[in-house]
Wavefront OBJ file of the C-alpha trace (Angstrom):
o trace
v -53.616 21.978 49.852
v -52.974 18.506 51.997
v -56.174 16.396 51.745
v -56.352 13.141 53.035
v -58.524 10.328 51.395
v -59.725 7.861 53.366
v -61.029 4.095 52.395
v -60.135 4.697 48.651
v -60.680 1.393 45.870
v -57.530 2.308 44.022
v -57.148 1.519 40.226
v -54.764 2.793 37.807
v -54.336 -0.098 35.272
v -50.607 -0.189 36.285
v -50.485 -1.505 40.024
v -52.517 -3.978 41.381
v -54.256 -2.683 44.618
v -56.536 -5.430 46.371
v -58.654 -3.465 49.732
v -59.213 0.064 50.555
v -56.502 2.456 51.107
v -55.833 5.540 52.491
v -54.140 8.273 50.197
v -52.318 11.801 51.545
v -51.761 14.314 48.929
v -49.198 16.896 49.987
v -47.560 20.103 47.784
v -49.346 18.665 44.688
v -48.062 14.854 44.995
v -48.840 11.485 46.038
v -46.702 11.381 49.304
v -48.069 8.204 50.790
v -50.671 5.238 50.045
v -51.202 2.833 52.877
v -53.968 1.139 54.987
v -54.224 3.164 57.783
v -52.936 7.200 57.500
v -53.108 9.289 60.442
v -52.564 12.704 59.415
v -54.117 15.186 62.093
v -52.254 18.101 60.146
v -54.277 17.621 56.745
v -55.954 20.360 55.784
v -58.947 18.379 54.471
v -60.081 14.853 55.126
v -61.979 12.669 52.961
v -63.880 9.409 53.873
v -64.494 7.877 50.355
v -66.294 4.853 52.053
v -65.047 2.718 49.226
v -65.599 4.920 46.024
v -62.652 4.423 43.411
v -59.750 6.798 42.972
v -57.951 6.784 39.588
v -55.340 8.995 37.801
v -56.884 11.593 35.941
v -57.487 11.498 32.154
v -55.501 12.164 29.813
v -57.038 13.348 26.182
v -55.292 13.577 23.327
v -57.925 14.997 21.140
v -60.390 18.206 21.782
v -61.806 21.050 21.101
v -61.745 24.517 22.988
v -62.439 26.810 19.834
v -61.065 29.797 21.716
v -60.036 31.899 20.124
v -62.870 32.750 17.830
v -65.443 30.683 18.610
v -66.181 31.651 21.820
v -69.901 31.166 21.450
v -69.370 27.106 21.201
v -66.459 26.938 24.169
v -64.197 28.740 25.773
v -60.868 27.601 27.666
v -62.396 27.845 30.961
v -65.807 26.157 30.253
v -64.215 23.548 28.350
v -61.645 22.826 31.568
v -64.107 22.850 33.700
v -66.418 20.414 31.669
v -62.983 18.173 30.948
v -62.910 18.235 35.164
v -66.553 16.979 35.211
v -65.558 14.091 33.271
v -62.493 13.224 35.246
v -59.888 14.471 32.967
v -56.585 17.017 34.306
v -54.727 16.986 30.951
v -56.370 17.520 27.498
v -54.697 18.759 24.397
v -56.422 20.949 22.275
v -56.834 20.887 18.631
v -55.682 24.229 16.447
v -58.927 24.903 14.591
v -59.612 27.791 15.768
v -59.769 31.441 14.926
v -56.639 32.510 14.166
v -55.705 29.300 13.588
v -52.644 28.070 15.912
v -50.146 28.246 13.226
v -47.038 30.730 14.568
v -45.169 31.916 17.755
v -47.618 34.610 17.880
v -50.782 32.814 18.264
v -49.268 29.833 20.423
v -48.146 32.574 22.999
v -51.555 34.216 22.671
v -53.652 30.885 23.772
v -51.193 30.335 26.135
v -51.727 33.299 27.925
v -55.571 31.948 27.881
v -54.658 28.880 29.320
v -52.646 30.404 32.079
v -55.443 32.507 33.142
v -58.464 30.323 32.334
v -57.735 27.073 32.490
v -58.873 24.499 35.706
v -56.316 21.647 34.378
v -53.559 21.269 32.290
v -53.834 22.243 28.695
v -52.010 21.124 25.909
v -51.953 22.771 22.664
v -51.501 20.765 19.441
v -49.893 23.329 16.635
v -51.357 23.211 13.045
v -49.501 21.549 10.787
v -50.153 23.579 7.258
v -50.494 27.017 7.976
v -54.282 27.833 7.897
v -54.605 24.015 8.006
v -54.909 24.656 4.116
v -52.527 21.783 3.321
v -50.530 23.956 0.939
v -47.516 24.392 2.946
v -45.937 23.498 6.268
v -46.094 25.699 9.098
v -42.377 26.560 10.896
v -42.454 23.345 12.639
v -38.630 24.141 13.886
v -40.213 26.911 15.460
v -43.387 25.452 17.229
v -41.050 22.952 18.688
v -38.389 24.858 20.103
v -41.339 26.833 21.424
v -42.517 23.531 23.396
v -44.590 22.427 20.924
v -44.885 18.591 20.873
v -48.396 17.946 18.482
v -48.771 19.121 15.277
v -52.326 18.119 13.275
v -54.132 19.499 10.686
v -57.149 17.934 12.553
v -60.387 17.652 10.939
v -58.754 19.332 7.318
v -57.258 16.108 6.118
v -53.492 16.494 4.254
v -53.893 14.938 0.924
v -50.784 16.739 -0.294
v -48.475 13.093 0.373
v -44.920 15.458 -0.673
v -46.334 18.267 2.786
v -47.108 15.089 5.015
v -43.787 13.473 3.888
v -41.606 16.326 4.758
v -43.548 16.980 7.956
v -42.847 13.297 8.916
v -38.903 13.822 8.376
v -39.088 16.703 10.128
v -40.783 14.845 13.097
v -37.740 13.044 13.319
v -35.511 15.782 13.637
v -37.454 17.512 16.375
v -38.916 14.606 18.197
v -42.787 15.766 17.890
v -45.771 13.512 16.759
v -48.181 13.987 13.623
v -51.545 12.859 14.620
v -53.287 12.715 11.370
v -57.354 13.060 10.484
v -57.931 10.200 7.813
v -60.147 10.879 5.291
v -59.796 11.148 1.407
v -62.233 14.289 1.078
v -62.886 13.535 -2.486
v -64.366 9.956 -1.908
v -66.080 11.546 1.026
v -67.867 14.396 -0.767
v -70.842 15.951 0.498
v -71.672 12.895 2.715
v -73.018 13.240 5.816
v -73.445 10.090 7.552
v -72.129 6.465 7.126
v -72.706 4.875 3.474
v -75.071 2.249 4.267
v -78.271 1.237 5.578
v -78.862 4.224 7.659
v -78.331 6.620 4.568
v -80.498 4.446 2.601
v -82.997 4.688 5.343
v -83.023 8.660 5.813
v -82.250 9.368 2.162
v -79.257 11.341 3.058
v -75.333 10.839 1.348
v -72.814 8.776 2.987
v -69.590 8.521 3.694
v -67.662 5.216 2.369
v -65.385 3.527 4.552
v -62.509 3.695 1.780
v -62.173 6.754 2.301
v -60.682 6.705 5.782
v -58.998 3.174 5.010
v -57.247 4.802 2.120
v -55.855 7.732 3.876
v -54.830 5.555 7.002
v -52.958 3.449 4.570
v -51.440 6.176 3.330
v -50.071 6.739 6.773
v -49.258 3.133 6.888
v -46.930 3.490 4.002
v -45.585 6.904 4.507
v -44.491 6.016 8.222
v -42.722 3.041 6.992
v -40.602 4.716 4.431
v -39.387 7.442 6.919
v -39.651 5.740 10.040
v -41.361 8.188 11.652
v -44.454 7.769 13.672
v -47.810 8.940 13.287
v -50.836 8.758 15.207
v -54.380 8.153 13.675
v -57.216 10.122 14.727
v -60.507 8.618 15.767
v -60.846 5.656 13.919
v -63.826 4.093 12.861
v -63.863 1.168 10.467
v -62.406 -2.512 10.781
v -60.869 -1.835 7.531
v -58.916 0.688 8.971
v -58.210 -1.370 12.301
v -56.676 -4.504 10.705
v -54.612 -2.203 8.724
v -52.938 -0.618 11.627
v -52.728 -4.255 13.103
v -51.140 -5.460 10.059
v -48.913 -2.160 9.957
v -48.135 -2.930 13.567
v -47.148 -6.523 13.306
v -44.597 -5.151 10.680
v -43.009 -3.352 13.116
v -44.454 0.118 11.500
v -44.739 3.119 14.136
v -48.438 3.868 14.254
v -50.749 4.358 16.726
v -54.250 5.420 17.172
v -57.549 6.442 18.818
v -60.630 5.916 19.568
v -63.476 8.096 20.534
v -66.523 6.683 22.887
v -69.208 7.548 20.506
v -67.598 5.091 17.771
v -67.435 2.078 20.827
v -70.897 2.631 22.023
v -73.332 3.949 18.724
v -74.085 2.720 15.466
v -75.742 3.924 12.238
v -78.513 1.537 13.714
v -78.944 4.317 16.476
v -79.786 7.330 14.135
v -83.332 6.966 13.876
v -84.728 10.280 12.986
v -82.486 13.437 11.077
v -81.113 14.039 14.956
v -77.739 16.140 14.830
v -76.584 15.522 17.666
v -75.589 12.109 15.940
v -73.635 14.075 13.116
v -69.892 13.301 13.387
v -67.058 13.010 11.547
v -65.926 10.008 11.076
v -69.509 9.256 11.142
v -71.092 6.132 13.302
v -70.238 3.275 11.079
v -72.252 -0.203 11.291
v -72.565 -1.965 14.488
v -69.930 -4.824 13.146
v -67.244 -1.879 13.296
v -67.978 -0.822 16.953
v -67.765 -5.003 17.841
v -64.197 -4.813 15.491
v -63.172 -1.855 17.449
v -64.145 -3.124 20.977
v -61.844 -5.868 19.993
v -59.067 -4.263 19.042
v -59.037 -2.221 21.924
v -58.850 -5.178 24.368
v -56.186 -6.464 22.185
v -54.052 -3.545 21.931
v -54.090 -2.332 18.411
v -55.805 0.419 19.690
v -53.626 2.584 21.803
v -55.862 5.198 24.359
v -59.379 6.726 24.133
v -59.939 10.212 23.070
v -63.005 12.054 23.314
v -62.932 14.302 19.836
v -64.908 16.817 22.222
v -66.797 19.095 19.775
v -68.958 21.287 21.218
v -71.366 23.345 19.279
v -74.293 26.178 19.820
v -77.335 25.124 19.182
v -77.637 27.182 16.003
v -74.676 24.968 14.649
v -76.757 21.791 14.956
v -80.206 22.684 13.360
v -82.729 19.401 12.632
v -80.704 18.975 9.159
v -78.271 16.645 8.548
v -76.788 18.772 5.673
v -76.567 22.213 7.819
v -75.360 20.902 10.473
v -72.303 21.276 11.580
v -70.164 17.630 12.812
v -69.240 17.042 16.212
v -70.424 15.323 19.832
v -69.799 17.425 23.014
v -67.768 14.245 24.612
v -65.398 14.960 27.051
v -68.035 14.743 30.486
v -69.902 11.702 29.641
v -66.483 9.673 27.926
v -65.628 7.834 31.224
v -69.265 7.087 31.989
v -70.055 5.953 28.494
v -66.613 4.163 28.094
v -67.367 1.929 31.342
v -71.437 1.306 30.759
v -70.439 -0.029 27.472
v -67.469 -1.773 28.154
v -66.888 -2.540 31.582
v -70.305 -3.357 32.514
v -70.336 -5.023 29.776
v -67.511 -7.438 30.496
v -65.117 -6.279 27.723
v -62.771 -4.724 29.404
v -61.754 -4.912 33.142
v -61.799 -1.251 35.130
v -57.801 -1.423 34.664
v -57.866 -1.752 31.394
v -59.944 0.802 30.838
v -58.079 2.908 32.972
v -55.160 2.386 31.074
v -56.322 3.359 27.748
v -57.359 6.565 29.526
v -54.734 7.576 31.461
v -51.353 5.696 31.076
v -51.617 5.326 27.983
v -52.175 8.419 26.795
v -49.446 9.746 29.197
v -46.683 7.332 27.840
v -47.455 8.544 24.131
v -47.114 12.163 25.377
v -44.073 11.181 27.616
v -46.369 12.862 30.571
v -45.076 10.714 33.069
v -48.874 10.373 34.719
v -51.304 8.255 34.249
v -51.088 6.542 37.834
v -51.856 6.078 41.741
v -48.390 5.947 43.388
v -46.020 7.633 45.802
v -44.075 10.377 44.375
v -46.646 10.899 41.568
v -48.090 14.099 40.553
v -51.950 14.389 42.313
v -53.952 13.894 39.325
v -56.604 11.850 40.976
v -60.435 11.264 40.118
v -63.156 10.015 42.717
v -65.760 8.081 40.728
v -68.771 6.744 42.168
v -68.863 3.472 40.121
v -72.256 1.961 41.884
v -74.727 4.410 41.170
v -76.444 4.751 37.498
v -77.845 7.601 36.113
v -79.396 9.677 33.332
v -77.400 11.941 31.093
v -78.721 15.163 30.635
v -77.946 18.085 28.171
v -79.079 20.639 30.006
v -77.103 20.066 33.095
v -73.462 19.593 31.040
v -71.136 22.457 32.179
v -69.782 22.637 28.583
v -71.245 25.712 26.545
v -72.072 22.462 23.248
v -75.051 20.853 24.702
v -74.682 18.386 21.680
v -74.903 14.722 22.714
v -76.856 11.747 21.554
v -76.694 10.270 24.684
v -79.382 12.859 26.408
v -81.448 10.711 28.340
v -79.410 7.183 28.493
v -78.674 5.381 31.272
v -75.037 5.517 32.350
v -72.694 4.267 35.413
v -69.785 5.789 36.469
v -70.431 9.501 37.791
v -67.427 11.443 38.731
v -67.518 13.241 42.054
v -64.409 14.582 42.583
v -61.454 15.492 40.205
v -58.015 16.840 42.076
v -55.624 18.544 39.463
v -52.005 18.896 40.761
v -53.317 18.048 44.600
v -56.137 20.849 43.947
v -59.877 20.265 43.620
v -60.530 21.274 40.517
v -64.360 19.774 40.399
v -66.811 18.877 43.034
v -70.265 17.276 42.259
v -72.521 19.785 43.974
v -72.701 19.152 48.108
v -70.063 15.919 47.701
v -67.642 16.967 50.376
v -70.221 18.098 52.773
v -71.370 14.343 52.583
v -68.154 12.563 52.664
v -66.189 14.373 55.210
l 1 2 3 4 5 6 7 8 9 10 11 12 13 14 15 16 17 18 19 20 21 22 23 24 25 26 27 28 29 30 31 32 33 34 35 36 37 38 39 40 41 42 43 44 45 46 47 48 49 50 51 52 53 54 55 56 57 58 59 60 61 62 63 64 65 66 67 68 69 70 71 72 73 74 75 76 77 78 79 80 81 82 83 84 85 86 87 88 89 90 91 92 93 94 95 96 97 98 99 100 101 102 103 104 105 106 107 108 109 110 111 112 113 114 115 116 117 118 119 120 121 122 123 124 125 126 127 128 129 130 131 132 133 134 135 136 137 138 139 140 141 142 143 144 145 146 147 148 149 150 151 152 153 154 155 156 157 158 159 160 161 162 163 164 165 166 167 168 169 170 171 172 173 174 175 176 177 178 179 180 181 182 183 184 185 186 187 188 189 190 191 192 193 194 195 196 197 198 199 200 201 202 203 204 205 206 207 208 209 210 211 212 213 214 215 216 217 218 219 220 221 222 223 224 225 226 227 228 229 230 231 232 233 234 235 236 237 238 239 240 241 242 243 244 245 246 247 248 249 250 251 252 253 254 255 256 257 258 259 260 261 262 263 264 265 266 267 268 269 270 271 272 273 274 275 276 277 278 279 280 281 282 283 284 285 286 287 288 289 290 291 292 293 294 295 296 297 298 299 300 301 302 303 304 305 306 307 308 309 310 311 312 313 314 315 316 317 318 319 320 321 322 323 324 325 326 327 328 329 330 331 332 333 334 335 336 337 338 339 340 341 342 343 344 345 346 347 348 349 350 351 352 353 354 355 356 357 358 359 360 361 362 363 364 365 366 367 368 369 370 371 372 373 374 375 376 377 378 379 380 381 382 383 384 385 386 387 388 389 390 391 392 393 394 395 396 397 398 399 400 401 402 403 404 405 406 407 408 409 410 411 412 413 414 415 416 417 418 419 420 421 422 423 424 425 426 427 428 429 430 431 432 433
C-alpha cells in the first residue's frame, strides 16, 4: 500500500528532525521525508496534525507460549497486542510446549508465524535441550537454520562447563546468549523481593545475590572467552554496577530492562495482588532510581518488555500459586514515557533509542529509524492525551497487569509493519484523513 502522512513530529533517537514533516511510504519503504509531499497517486492519505511518528519497536524478550499454551497467547493475539503497543519486531522466548529445541520444532513455529503473525517474529532457540541445563542443544544446527538467539530463558544455566561451551560456540557461529540470572538455590521458594515488602505480607523473598551472583558469573565467563552475552531483565544496582564495571573493562555484555522494574517497587505491592508477581521480582525503589540511571547513562543497552501473559486461573489471589509474569508488551511505551519522559529522565529520543535502534543494532536488524530508504516500520503515537489502562480492553489473551487503572500518556494509534497497517485504534483513520 502507498500511504502518505501528513504533518508528522518525527523522532527516532538517531536524526534530529525540528517541524512537521510529511512522510510517503511506497512498496514497504520510506521513499521520501520532506515538508511539503504532493502525492495525488497515494493510495491513502494521512493528516497526523502533529502526532509523532517513530520506528517501530523492537523487543528482544517475550512470550507467545504457542505452541502449548494456547490458552495464555497465541502467535496471532500476541502480534496483534505487540502492534497495540507500537512494536513490528519481537523475538520470542522458547518456553513453550514442545520446547524450541530442534529443526523440527523451529520449522513448526515458523510455519505459525508465517500464517499468524501481524509483525515480524523472531524466534530465540533454547539453549539446553528441554531448557533442562543438562546438555546443549545442536546449536550448529539452529544457526545454520537462521537461528541467531539462543536462551534458556526463565530456567537459569547453573551448569558453568554447558554455558562455557555454549559461549565458544557463539563465537564460531556468530549468535548471542541472552542469559536469565538467577542462582535458583539462593532463590528458593521465594516469591517476591527479600525485604520490607516480604516482611510486610509474610511471604519469602528473593535476595538480590542471587541475580548479582549469576550476572557475575556472566561477567567472568564472557571475559575468559570473549564472547558476548546479554543479561536478561535486570533488576538490582548490584547487578548494574557490575555490568558497568564489566563494561569499563572492555568485557562484551549487555543487558535489559523491562518497564515494570523502571516504574514499580516492592513499595507498590500492597495487598497479595498477582498481577505484581514477577520474576526478577520488583526490587526496592533505590534499584528502579539505580536503574533509571543507568539507562540514561548507557550501561543499560534497550528496553524489553518480558511480556508474560497468563489466564486468569494462572494468577489466583496467592502469591505462592501463582504463576510469575506481567502481560507488558501494550502498555511498555506508555509506561516507559509517563515514567521517564514525563518525568524528565530521559528525552523522547532517548527513549526511542533504547526501543528501537538499539535493539535493532544488537540484532543487526538494520531498523530502528525514520529515514529514506528505510524499511516502513513506523508508529503514530498520540503523545498529548493521558489515559487509563485497562485490563479488560488489552487485545492480549494475559489480562495480567498491575497497572489496571493508572494513569498513562502516550497511546498508540497507528502501527505500519513493512508499509502495512498492522493496528488501528478503533475509528482513527476515519478522523485523521
Amino acid at each position: 500500500m502507498e500511504i502518505l502522512m501528513k504533518n508528522c513530529m518525527l523522532a527516532d533517537g538517531v536524526n534530529d528532525y525540528c517541524g512537521l514533516f510529511d512522510v510517503l511510504i511506497q512498496h514497504g519503504r520510506i521513499t521520501r521525508i520532506d515538508k511539503d509531499i504532493i502525492a495525488l497517486e497515494a493510495e491513502r492519505s494521512i493528516d497526523l496534525r502533529g502526532n509523532a511518528v517513530v520506528p517501530g519497536f523492537i523487543d528482544m524478550h517475550c512470550h507467545l507460549r504457542e505452541p502449548g499454551y494456547e490458552y495464555k497467547e497465541t502467535v496471532e493475539s500476541g502480534s496483534r497486542a505487540a502492534a497495540r503497543g507500537g512494536y513490528t519486531t519481537i523475538c520470542c522466548m522458547p518456553n513453550t510446549k514442545p520446547v524450541i529445541d530442534n529443526i523440527n520444532a523451529l520449522k513448526a513455529l515458523r510455519d505459525i508465524i508465517d500464517k499468524s503473525s501481524k509483525i515480524e517474529v523472531i524466534p530465540i532457540g533454547a539453549l539446553t535441550l528441554g531448557q533442562k541445563g543438562h546438555e546443549l542443544c545442536d546449536l550448529q544446527a539452529m544457526s545454520d537454520e537462521g537461528i541467531s538467539l539462543f536462551s534458556d530463558d526463565g530456567c537459569p544455566v547453573m551448569n558453568n562447563s554447558i554455558m562455557l561451551q555454549g559461549l565458544r560456540q557463539s563465537l564460531k557461529k556468530k549468535f548471542l546468549i541472552i542469559d536469565h540470572c538467577e542462582d535458583i538455590d539462593l532463590a528458593g521458594d521465594g516469591v517476591i523481593n527479600e525485604g520490607e515488602a516480604c516482611t510486610r505480607l509474610g511471604l519469602k523473598g528473593i535476595p538480590a545475590l542471587a541475580e548479582e551472583l549469576q550476572v557475575m558469573r556472566d561477567a567472568v565467563l564472557s571475559q575468559h572467552t570473549g564472547a558476548g552475552i546479554h543479561i536478561a531483565h535486570i533488576s538490582t544496582e548490584g547487578s548494574l554496577n557490575i555490568i558497568r564495571k564489566a563494561k569499563q573493562n572492555g568485557i562484551k555484555l549487555s543487558c535489559e530492562v523491562t518497564p515494570h522494574h523502571l516504574s514499580l517497587s516492592e513499595e507498590d505491592i500492597l495487598t497479595h495482588d498477582t498481577s505484581f508477581k514477577v520474576n526478577p521480582p520488583l526490587r526496592r525503589f533505590q534499584d528502579v532510581l539505580a536503574l533509571r540511571e543507568g539507562l540514561k547513562d548507557g550501561t543499560i543497552d534497550v528496553i524489553a518488555t518480558d511480556h508474560a501473559p497468563h489466564s486468569l486461573s494462572d494468577k489466583p489471589g496467592d502469591f505462592i500459586k501463582a504463576a510469575n509474569g506481567i502481560s507488558g508488551i501494550e502498555l511498555a511505551f506508555s509506561v516507559c514515557y509517563t515514567y521517564l519522559v514525563k518525568t524528565g529522565i530521559l528525552s523522547l529520543n532517548e527513549l526511542i533509542s533504547k526501543m528501537s535502534y538499539k535493539p535493532s543494532e544488537l540484532l543487526n536488524l538494520g531498523k530502528g529509524r525514520v529515514a529514506e530508504g528505510s524499511i516502513a516500520d513506523l508508529v503514530v503515537i498520540d503523545l498529548d492525551t493521558e489515559f487509563i489502562a485497562d485490563r479488560d480492553k488489552l487485545i492480549s489473551k494475559g489480562k495480567n497487569t498491575p497497572y489496571h487503572g493508572r494513569k498513562l500518556w502516550g497511546e498508540t494509534l497507528l502501527t505500519i509493519s513493512k508499509g502495512r497497517i498492522a493496528y488501528e485504534k478503533e475509528g482513527y483513520l476515519d478522523v485523521y484523513r
